[in-house]
C-alpha positions, -999 to 999 in steps of 0.1 A, spaced: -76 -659 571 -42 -668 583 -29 -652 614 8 -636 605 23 -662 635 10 -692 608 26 -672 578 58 -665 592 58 -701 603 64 -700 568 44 -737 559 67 -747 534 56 -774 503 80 -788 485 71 -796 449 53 -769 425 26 -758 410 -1 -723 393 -4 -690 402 -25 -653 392 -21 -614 403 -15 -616 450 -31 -580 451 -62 -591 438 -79 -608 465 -92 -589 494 -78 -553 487 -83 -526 514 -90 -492 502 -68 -468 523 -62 -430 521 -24 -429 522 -12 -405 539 12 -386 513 2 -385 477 36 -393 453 41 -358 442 44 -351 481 67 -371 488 90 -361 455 87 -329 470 100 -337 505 125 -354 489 139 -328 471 137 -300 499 155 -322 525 181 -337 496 169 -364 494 170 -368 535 146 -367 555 120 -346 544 103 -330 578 88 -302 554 58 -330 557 56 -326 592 38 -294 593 10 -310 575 2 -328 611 -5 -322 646 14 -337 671 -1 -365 695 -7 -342 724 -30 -317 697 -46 -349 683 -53 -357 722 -63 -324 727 -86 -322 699 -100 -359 713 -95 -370 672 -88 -406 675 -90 -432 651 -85 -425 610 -70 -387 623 -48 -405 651 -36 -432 626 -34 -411 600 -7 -388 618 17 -420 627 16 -434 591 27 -394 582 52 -396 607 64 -432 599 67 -416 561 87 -391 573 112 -415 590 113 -440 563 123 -409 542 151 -398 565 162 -437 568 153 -439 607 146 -472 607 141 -476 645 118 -445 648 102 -458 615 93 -488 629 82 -473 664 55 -451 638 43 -485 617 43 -500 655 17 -475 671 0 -473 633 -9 -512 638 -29 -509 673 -46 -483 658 -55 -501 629 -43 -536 615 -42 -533 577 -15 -546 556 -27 -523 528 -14 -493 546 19 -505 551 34 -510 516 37 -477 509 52 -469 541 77 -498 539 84 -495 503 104 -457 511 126 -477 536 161 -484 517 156 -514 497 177 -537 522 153 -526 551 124 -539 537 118 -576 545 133 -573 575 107 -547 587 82 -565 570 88 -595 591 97 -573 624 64 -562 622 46 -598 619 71 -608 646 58 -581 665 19 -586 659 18 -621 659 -18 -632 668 -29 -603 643 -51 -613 615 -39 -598 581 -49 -604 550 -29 -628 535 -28 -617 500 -15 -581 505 13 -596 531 25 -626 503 26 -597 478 45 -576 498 70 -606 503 68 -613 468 76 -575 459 105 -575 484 125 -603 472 113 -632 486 92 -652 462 97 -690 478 80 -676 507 48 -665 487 51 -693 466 51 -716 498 27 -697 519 2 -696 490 7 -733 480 0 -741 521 -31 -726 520 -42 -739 491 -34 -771 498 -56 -768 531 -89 -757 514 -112 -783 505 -116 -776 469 -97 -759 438 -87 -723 441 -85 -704 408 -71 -672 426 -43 -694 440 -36 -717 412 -29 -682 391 -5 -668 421 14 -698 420 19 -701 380 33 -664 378 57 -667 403 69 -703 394 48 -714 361 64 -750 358 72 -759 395 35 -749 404 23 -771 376 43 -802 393 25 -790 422 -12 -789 410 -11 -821 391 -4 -833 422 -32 -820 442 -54 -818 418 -49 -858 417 -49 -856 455 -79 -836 459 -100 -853 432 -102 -817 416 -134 -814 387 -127 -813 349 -134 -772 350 -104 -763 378 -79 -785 353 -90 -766 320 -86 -733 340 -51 -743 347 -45 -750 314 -55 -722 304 -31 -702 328 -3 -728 321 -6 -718 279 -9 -681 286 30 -684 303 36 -707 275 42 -739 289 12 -760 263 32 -793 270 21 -792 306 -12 -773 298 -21 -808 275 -15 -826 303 -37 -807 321 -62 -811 293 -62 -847 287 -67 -851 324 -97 -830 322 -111 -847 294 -104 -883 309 -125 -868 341 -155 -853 322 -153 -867 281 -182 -846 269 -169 -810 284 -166 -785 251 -140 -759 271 -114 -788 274 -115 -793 234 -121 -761 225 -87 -748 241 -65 -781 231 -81 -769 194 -65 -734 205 -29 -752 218 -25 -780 195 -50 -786 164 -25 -816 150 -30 -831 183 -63 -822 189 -72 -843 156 -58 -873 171 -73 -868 198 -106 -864 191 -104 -895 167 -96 -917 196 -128 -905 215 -153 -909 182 -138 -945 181 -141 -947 223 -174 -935 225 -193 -941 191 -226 -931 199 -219 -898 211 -229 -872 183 -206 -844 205 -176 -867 198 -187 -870 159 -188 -837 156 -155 -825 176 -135 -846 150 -152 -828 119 -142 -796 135 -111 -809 145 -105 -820 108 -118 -792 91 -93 -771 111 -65 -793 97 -82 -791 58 -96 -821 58 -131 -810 44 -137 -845 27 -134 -861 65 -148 -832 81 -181 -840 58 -180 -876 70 -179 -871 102 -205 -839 105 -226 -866 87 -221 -896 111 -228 -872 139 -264 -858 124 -273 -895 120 -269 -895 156 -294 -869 166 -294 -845 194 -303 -810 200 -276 -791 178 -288 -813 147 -296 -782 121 -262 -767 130 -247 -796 120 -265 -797 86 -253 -763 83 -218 -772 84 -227 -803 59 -244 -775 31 -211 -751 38 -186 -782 30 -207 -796 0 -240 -787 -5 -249 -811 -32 -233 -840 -8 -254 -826 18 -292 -826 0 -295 -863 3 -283 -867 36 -304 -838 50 -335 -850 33 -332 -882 52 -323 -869 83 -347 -841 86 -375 -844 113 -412 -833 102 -418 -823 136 -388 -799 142 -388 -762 122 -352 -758 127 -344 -792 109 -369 -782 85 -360 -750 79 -322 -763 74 -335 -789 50 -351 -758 33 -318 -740 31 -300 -773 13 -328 -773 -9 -324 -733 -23 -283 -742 -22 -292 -767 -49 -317 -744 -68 -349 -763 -60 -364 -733 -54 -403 -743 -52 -399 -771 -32 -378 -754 -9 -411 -729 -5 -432 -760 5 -405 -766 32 -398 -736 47 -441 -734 45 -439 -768 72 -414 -749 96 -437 -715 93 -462 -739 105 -449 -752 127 -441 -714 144 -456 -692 130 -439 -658 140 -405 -675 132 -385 -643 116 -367 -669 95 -393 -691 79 -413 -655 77 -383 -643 53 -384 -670 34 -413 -671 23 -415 -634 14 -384 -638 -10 -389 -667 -28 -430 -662 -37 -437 -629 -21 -473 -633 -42 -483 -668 -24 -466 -649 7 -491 -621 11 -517 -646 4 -505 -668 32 -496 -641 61 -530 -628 57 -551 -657 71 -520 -663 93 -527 -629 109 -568 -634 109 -562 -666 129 -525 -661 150 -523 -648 183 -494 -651 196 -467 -626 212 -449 -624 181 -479 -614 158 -461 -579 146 -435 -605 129 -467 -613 107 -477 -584 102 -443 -570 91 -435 -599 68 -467 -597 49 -456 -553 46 -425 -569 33 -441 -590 4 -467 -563 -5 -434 -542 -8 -417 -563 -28 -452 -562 -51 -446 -531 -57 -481 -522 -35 -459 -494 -13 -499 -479 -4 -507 -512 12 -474 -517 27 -473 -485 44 -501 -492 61 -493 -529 71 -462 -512 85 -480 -489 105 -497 -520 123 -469 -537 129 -451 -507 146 -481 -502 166 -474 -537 181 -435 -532 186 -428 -499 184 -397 -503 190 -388 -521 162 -366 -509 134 -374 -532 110 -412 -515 110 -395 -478 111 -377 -482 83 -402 -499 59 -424 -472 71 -398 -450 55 -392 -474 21 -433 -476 18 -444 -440 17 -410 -412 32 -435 -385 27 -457 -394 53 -431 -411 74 -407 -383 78 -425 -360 99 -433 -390 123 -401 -401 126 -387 -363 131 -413 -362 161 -400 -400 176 -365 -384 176 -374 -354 192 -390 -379 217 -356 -402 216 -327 -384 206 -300 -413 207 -316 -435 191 -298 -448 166 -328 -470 148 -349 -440 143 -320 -416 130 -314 -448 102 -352 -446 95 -353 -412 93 -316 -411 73 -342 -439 49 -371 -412 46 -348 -385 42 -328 -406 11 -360 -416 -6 -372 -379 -11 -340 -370 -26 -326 -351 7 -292 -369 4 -265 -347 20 -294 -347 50 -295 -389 50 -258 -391 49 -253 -370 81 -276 -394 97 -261 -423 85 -224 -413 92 -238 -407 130 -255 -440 134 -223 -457 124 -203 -433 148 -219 -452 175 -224 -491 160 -200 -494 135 -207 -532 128 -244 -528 116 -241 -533 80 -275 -523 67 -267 -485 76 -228 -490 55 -257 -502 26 -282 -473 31 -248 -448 30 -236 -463 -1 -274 -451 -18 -266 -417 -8 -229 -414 -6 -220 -445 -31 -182 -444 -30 -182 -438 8 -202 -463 16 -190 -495 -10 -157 -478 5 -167 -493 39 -176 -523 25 -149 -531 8 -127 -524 36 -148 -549 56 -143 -571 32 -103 -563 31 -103 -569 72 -125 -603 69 -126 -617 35 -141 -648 41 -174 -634 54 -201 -642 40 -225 -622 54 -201 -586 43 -201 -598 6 -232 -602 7 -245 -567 23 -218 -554 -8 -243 -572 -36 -270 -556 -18 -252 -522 -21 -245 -531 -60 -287 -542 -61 -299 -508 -42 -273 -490 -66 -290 -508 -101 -256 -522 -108 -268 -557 -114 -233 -574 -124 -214 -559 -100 -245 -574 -77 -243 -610 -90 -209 -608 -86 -207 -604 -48 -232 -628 -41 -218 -655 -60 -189 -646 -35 -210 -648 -8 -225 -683 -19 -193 -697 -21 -184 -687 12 -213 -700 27 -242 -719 6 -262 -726 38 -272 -687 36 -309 -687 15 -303 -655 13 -278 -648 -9 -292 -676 -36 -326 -661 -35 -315 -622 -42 -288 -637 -69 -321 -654 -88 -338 -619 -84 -313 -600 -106 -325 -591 -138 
């Protein structure tokens, strides 16, 4: 904390440099003494002069004395009384009021308001009679450069901020902000500087990049950029927001670096984003490749992205690159495999990575779609011999398999054991509801009596209601669940069964807001499926394959249509 004899010293820095908002560091909460309305009022009964209909409102000194009310009660009636002067423009008696306000109580919060009724030439030079007149006073030095800021004088703010910054031993975020919004480019001279000066990490000069390209300077933000990147070459922020400034650049960019540092798989793969951003989906695909080759721990995301740009290309690459001892590799492999239609050997895969976790929801889903038959099989010696947290996941999948069997008796009850593991889980609720909504409604009315906001249980229950033909009941349920979580699309599905051309309404407008989702055309197939309108079906998930081929999903329920 500054005293206000060092700020009106007034440490002056030439050059320039970044700023944020001054009133947001170290705000004082103050009752003021008039509220706004209050002081339109007194304004209007005295004409606009000097409104001592506020006076009444206050004791004098002597009553205050009398009373022996001293501190908030005692300062409170000077700041009234200062108001009341500003008000009148009495500047001396104004100031005599701020004077006796400030050995009561030195906050520079309280005095804007006070200061800000004084006629608009008053104002600084009040501002700087009072620091004058308090001079080993501590203020807080935020409130006091705001106030100087607010009352004309920027270059002192500006200065006084870039003083103190420039004494503190490392980067100031708060201070690099002030300085950009009062001067964006002269405070960008400025930090380069210090930053160079101070030795200043990668993060502070991607944060003032940042600031610099909100104002709009991206010239100067790069610069700030490429100095980050030269500091710290593998930190994501400073690529992601040159991506976000300049993708032409970035691609160059990001080329150099790949060629700088060829080993590193996180420079491989910024150039395949960097030019599959530009359209390059041919180089995009070379580069994801070279960087899978390379290893490292985000390996099966970057088989993803191979399978979305070419999943044929992809196969032989992935099956190469996959590691037997990692599901996630696997189960990718798995996923390139059902993009290409190798259906049964893309069981035997996905079989590895279940083994390799068993509870994995994933692999788990997998395996129930493509051969729910071998699936039920499977999951029940999994569960005889699996004790892990995740067993319900088991449990729930096998229920899943036996549904999709057409065994709803056995289902229901492999539901009821997985709920009584995870309770909680809506998965179990609603298959509960699919497997047997006779017996599942009443149980679910009783949860919700039990929980009334939850939304899982009201879906459930909308399920239960749907299946025994109680459709206007369903859809009120359904319409209330999406009141309150508008993005889940397997309730905008469930609606469509009871409501049809409300809910493929939805859909479609999802798909009209985002129509290169993926995951939206295909919860619109599953719609079509529920609605036994097969061709409309097939067509929205040969949509959603061609969006994204890495999704199993959408391959496996377009080789279930009849």
């Amino acid at each position: 904390m500054k005293t206000l004899g060092f700020f009106l010293g007034g440490i002056l820095i030439g050059g320039a440099l970044a700023f944020g908002v001054l009133s947001s560091q170290g705000t004082v909460d103050f009752e003021s003494p008039f509220s706004m309305d209050e002081v339109t009022s007194a304004r209007a009964d005295s004409g606009g002069g000097d409104g001592d209909v506020l006076a009444g409102e206050f004791e004098s000194p002597a009553e205050v004395a009398d009373q022996d009310m001293e501190g908030k009660r005692r300062l409170r009636y000077h700041l009234a009384r200062a108001t009341i002067e500003a008000l009148g423009g009495r500047i001396a008696s104004c100031r005599t009021e701020l004077r006796a306000s400030v050995e009561l109580e030195a906050q520079s919060s309280m005095l804007t308001p006070v200061v800000e009724l004084l006629p608009e030439e008053e104002r600084l030079p009040t501002l700087t009679w009072l620091i004058g007149e308090f001079d080993g006073v501590e203020w807080n030095d935020w409130e006091v450069w705001g106030m100087y800021e607010r009352f004309g004088e920027p270059d002192i703010a500006f200065d006084a901020i870039a003083a103190s910054l420039s004494e503190q031993d490392e980067y100031s975020s708060d201070h690099a902000g002030a300085l950009i919004r009062i001067y964006p480019e002269r405070a960008a001279l400025l930090l380069m500087r210090l930053a160079e000066e101070g030795g200043w990490a990668a993060a502070a000069c991607v944060n003032i990049a940042e600031m610099l390209r909100n104002s709009e300077l991206e010239d100067l933000a790069i610069r700030f950029l490429r100095t980050a990147i030269s500091l710290s070459p593998d930190y994501d922020r400073a690529y992601e927001v040159f991506m976000e400034i300049d993708p032409s650049r970035m691609q160059d960019l990001a080329q150099s670096a790949a060629q700088e540092h060829p080993e590193s798989a996180k420079a491989w793969r910024r150039l395949a984003e960097a030019k599959l951003d530009g359209g390059d989906q041919a180089g995009a695909f070379e580069a994801f490749s070279r960087a899978a080759e390379l290893g490292g721990n985000d390996q099966d995301e970057l088989f993803r992205s191979m399978i979305r740009i070419d999943p044929e290309a992809a196969l032989p690459a992935i099956r190469q690159l996959a590691r037997p001892d990692d599901e996630d590799s696997l189960g990718m492999f798995g996923h390139a495999l059902v993009a290409n239609g190798l259906v049964d050997e893309a069981y035997e895969t996905y079989l590895r990575a279940h083994a390799l976790d068993p509870d994995d929801v994933t692999w788990l889903r997998c395996l129930v779609e493509i051969d729910p038959g071998r699936a039920t099989v499977l999951l029940r010696e999994t569960i005889s011999s699996y004790t892990g947290s995740g067993q319900d996941e088991i449990v729930g999948a096998r229920a899943n398999a036996l549904m999709l069997l057409g065994r709803n008796a056995d289902a229901y009850e492999e539901y009821s054991a997985a709920l009584s593991l995870d309770d909680d889980d809506w998965e179990w609720m609603e298959g509960i509801a699919a497997s047997d909504p006779r017996r599942a409604a009443p149980l679910l009315e009783k949860r919700l009596e039990g929980s009334p906001d939850s939304r899982n249980i009201k879906g459930a229950l909308g399920d239960a209601y749907a299946a025994l033909g109680r459709d206007r009941e369903a859809a009120a349920l359904y319409r209330d669940v999406l009141d309150s979580s508008s993005s889940e699309k397997r309730w905008k599905i469930s609606l469509a069964q009871v409501a049809p051309e409300e809910g493929l309404g939805i859909l479609k407008a999802d798909i009209r807001n985002a129509p290169d989702d993926g995951a939206t055309w295909g919860a619109l197939g599953d719609a079509y499926r529920k609605l036994g309108r097969p061709d409309e079906a097939r067509k929205a998930y040969r949509k959603a394959t061609a969006i994204d081929p890495s999704d199993w999903r959408w391959h496996t329920r377009l080789k279930a249509l009849p």
